[in-house]
C-alpha positions as CSV (number, residue, x, y, z in Angstrom):
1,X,-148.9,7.2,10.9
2,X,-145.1,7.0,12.1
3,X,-143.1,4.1,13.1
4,X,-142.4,5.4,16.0
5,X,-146.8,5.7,16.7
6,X,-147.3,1.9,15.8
7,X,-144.1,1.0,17.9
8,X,-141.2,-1.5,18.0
9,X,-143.2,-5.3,17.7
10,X,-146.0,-3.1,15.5
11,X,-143.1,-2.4,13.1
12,X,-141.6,-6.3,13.4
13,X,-145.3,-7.4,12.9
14,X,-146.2,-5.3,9.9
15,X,-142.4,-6.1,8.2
16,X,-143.5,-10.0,8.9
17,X,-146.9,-9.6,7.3
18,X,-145.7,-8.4,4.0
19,X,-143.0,-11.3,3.5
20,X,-144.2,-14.7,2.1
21,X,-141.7,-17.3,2.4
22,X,-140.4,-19.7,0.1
23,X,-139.6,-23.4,0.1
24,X,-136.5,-23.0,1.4
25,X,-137.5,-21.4,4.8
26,X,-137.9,-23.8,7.3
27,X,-139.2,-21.3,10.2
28,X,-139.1,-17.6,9.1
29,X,-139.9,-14.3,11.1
30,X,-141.3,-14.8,14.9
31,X,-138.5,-16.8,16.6
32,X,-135.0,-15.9,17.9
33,X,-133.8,-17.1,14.7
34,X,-134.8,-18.4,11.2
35,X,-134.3,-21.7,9.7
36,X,-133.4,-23.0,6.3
37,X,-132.5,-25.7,4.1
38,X,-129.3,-26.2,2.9
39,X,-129.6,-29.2,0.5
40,X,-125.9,-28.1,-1.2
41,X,-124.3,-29.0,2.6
42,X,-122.7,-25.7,1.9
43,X,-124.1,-22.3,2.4
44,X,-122.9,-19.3,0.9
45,X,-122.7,-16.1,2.9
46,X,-122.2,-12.1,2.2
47,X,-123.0,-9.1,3.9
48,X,-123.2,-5.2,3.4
49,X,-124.4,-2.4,4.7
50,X,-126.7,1.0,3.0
51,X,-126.2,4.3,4.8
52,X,-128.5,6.9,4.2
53,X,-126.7,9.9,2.3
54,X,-123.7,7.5,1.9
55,X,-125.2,5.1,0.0
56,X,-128.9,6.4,-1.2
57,X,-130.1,10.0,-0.2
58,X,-134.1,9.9,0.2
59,X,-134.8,12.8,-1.9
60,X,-133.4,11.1,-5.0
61,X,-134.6,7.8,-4.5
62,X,-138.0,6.2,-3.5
63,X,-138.1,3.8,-0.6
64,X,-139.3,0.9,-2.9
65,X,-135.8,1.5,-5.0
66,X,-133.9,2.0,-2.1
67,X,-134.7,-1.6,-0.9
68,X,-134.3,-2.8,-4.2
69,X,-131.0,-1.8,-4.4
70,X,-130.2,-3.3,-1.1
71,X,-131.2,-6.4,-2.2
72,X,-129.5,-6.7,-5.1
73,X,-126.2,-5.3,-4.1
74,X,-125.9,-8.4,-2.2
75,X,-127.6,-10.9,-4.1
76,X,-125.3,-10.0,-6.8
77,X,-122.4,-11.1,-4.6
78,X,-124.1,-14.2,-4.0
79,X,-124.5,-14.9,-8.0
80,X,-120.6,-13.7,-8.4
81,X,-119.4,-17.4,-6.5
82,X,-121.7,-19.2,-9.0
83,X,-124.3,-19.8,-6.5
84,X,-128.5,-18.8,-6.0
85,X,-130.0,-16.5,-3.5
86,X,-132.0,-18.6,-0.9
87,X,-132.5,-15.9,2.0
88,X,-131.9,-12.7,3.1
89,X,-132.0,-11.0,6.5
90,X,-132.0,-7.0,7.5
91,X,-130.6,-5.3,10.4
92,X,-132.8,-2.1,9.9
93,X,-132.3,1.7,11.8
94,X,-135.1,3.8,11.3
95,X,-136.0,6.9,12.4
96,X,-139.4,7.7,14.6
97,X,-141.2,10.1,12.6
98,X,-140.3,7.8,9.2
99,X,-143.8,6.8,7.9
100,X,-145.4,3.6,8.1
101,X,-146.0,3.9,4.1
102,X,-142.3,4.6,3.6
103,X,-141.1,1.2,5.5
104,X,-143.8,-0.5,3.5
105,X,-142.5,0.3,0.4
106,X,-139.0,-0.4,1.4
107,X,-140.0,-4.0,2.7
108,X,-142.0,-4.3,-0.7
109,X,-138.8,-3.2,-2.8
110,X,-136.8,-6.0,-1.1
111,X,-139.1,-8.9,-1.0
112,X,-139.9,-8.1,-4.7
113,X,-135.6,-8.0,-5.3
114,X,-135.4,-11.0,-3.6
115,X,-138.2,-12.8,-5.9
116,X,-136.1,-12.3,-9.0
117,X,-134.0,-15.4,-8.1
118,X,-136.6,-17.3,-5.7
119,X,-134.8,-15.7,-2.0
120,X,-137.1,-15.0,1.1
121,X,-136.3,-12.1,2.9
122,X,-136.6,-14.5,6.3
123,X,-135.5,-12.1,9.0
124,X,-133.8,-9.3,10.6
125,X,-134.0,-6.9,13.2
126,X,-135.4,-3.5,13.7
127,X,-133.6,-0.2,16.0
128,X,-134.4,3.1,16.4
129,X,-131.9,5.3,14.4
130,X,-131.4,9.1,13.6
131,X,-131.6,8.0,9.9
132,X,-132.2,5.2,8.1
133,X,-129.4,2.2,8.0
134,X,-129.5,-0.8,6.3
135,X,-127.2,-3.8,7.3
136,X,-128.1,-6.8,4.7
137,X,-126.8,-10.2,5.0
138,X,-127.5,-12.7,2.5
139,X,-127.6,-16.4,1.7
140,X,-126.8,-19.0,-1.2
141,X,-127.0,-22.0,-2.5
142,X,-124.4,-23.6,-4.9
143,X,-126.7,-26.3,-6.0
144,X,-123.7,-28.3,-6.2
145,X,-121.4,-26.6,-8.1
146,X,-117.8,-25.7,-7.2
147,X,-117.8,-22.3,-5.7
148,X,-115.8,-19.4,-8.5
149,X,-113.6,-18.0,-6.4
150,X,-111.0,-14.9,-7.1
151,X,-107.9,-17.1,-7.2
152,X,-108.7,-19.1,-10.5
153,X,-107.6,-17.0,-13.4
154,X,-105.0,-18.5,-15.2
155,X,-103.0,-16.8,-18.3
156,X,-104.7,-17.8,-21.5
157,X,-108.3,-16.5,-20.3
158,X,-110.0,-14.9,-21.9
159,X,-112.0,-11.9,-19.7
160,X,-115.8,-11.4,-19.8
161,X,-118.7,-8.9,-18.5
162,X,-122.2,-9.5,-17.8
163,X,-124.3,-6.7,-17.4
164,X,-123.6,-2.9,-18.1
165,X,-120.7,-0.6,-16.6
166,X,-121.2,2.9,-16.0
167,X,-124.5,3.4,-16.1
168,X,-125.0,3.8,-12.1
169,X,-122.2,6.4,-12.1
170,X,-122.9,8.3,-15.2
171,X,-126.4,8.3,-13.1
172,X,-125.1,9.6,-9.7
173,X,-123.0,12.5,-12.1
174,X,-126.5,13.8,-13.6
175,X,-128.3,13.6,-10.3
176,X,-125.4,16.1,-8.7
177,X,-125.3,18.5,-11.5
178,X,-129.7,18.1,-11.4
179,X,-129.2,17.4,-15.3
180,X,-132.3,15.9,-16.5
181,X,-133.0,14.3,-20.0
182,X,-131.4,10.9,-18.7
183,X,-133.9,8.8,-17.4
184,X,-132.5,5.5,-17.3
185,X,-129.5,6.3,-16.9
186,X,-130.7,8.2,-13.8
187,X,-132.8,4.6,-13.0
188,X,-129.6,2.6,-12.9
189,X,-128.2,4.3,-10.3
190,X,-131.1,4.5,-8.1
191,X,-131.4,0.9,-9.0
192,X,-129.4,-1.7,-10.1
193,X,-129.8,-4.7,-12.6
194,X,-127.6,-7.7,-11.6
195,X,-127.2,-10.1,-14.2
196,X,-127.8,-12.6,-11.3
197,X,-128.4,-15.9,-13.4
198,X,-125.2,-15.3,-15.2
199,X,-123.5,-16.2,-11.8
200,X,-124.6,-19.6,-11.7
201,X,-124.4,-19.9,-15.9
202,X,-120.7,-18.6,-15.6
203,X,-119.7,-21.8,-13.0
204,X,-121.5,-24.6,-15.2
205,X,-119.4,-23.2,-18.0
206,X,-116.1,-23.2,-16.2
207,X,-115.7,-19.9,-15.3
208,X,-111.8,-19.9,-13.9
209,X,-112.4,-16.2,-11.6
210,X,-115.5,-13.9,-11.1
211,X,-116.8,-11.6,-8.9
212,X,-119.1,-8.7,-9.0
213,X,-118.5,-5.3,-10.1
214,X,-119.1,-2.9,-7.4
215,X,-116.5,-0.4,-7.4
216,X,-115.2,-0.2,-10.7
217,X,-114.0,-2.3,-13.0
218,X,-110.5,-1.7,-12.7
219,X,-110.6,-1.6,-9.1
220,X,-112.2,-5.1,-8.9
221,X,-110.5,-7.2,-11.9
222,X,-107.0,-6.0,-9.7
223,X,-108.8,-8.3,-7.2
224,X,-108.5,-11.2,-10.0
225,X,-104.9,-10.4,-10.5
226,X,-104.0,-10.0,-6.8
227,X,-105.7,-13.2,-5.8
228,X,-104.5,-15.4,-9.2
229,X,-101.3,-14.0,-9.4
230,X,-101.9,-13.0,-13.1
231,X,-102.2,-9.8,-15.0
232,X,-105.5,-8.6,-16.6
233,X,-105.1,-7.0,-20.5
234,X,-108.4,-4.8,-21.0
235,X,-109.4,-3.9,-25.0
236,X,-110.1,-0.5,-26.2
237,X,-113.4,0.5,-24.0
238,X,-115.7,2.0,-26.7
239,X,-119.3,4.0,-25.0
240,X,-122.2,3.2,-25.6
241,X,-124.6,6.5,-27.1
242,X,-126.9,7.1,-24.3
243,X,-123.7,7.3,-22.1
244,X,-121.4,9.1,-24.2
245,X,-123.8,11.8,-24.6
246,X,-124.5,11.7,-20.5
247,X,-120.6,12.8,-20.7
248,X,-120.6,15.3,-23.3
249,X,-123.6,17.3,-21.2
250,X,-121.3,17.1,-18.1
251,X,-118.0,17.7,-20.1
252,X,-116.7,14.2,-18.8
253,X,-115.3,11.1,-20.3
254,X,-117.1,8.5,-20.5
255,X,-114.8,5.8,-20.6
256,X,-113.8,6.7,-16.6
257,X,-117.4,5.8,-15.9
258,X,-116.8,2.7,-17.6
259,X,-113.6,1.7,-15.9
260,X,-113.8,3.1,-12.5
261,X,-117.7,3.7,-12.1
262,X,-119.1,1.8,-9.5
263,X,-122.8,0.1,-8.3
264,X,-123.6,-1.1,-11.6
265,X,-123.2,-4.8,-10.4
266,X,-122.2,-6.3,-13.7
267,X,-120.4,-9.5,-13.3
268,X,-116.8,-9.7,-14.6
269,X,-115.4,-13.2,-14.9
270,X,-112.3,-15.3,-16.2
271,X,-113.0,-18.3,-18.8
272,X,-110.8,-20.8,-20.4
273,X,-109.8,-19.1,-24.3
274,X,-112.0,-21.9,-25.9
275,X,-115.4,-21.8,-23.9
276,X,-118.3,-20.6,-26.1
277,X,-119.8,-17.6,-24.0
278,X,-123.7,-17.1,-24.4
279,X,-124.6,-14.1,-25.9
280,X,-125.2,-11.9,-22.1
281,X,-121.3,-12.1,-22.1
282,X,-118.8,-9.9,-23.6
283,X,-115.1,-10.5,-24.3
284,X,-113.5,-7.2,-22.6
285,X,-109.7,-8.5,-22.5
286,X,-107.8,-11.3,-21.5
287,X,-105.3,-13.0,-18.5
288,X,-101.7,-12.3,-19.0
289,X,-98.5,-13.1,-17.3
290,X,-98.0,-10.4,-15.0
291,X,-99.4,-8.5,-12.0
292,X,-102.1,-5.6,-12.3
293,X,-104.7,-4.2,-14.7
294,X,-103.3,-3.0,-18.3
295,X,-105.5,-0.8,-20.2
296,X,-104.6,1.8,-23.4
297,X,-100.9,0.6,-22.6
298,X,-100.4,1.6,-18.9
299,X,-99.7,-1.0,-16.9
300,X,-100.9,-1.4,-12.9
301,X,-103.8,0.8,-13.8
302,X,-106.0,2.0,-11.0
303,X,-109.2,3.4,-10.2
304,X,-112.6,3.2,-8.5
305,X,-114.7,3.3,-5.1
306,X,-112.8,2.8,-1.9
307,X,-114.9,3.9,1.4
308,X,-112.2,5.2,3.3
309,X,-110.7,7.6,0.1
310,X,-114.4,8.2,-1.4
């Protein structure tokens, strides 16, 4: 069966029957709108969009990944002010002859995203489409705490990472050459692993800037140093194995997928130089008098995803 056979309120009523809600949905799927708690007062808000053969091409990933990675790529902004995922909602364009299984299994892969930090996936709505289009808005709770915004970074900080970098591009670079051997690094591109209670841990520790890495690191710690007013000194970037051999098969280097690789959704953040990081963070360099990214003794270095130059 297609989409387009069980029709427009059998699509909205099969999405709705697959999504439990949590504690902190009010009133989920069925009215004009949702409703949730906001205990915090506050409620932190992102949104993205996922367009097919921009974003994800169906022949190289499932539909249960696919909505996995839509869900996380904006969870992961949600954890990058410090805050938790409450709620998602999904503006999805499908096309008629997609099949019912396929929009299961995409529903599935972001309700079961969204159950890694206790979100509901409360609403959305649903168009016809000549391919599939995702547009994801998400919501957060700070539980309290003092949003971590851009701005913060002061010189003296020291300059962390949670989670990997360049791992989703190194992935993307062996799916276009159809270079196998790889597996996960092929599997972190086609989904990603947001440290996503590192968020929150960063802002009970003091974290002074974060924000998630989604085009590069380079590209986004120049967001640090253009909101701060500060300049960001990166350490020698060493690879890790299973990387470093992904770029010798391809004849690349695999440094560039570290510093400019995008979709790995690590989280990068700024901390005062005597804060005792836990173990899931890394020391990668540290806040400097200045303006722009530094790295192997260049200053202003650049690099990474931009939409418009991609």
């Amino acid at each position: 069966m297609t989409v387009g056979e069980l029709g427009e309120f059998g699509v909205v009523s099969r999405i709705s029957g697959r999504l439990p809600q949590g504690a902190t949905v009010l009133l989920g799927p069925g009215d004009d709108a949702a409703i949730l708690r906001a205990p915090d007062g506050r409620v932190v808000v992102t949104t993205d969009m996922l367009l097919e053969g921009r974003h994800f091409r169906r022949d190289w990933s499932s539909p249960y990944e696919i909505g996995r990675k839509a869900a996380a790529q904006n969870l992961s902004d949600i954890s990058a002010m410090g805050a938790v995922g409450t709620g998602l909602f999904v503006g999805l364009g499908i096309p008629a002859d997609l099949p019912v299984a396929w929009l299961d299994a995409l529903i599935d892969g972001l309700r079961d995203e969204c159950d890694l930090v206790g979100a509901s996936l409360a609403g959305g709505d649903v168009t016809r489409s000549a391919s599939v289009v995702l547009g994801v808005t998400a919501l957060g709770d700070l539980q309290g705490r003092s949003a971590v915004l851009r701005s913060g970074a002061r010189p003296g900080d020291v300059v962390a990472v949670a989670g990997s970098l360049g791992r989703s591009e190194a992935g993307l670079r062996l799916l276009l050459a159809g270079l196998s051997g790889f597996d996960d690094l092929v599997e972190a591109h086609r989904r990603p692993r947001p440290p996503y209670r590192e968020g929150p841990r960063a802002a009970a520790l003091g974290a002074t800037a974060m924000l998630d890495v989604s085009d590069g690191l380079l590209q986004d710690l120049g967001h640090i140093c253009a909101a701060s007013g500060v300049a960001i000194v990166l350490d020698p970037v060493e690879a890790p194995d299973d990387l470093a051999a992904a770029a010798k098969a391809l004849g690349a280097d695999p440094v560039d997928w570290i510093l400019t690789g995008g979709e790995d959704h690590a989280l990068a953040a700024t901390f005062p130089s005597g804060v005792v990081l836990p173990s899931e963070w890394r020391i990668v360099g540290n806040v400097a008098e200045g303006d722009g990214v530094q790295a192997g003794g260049r200053e202003n270095v650049r690099g990474g995803w931009d939409h418009f130059r991609g």
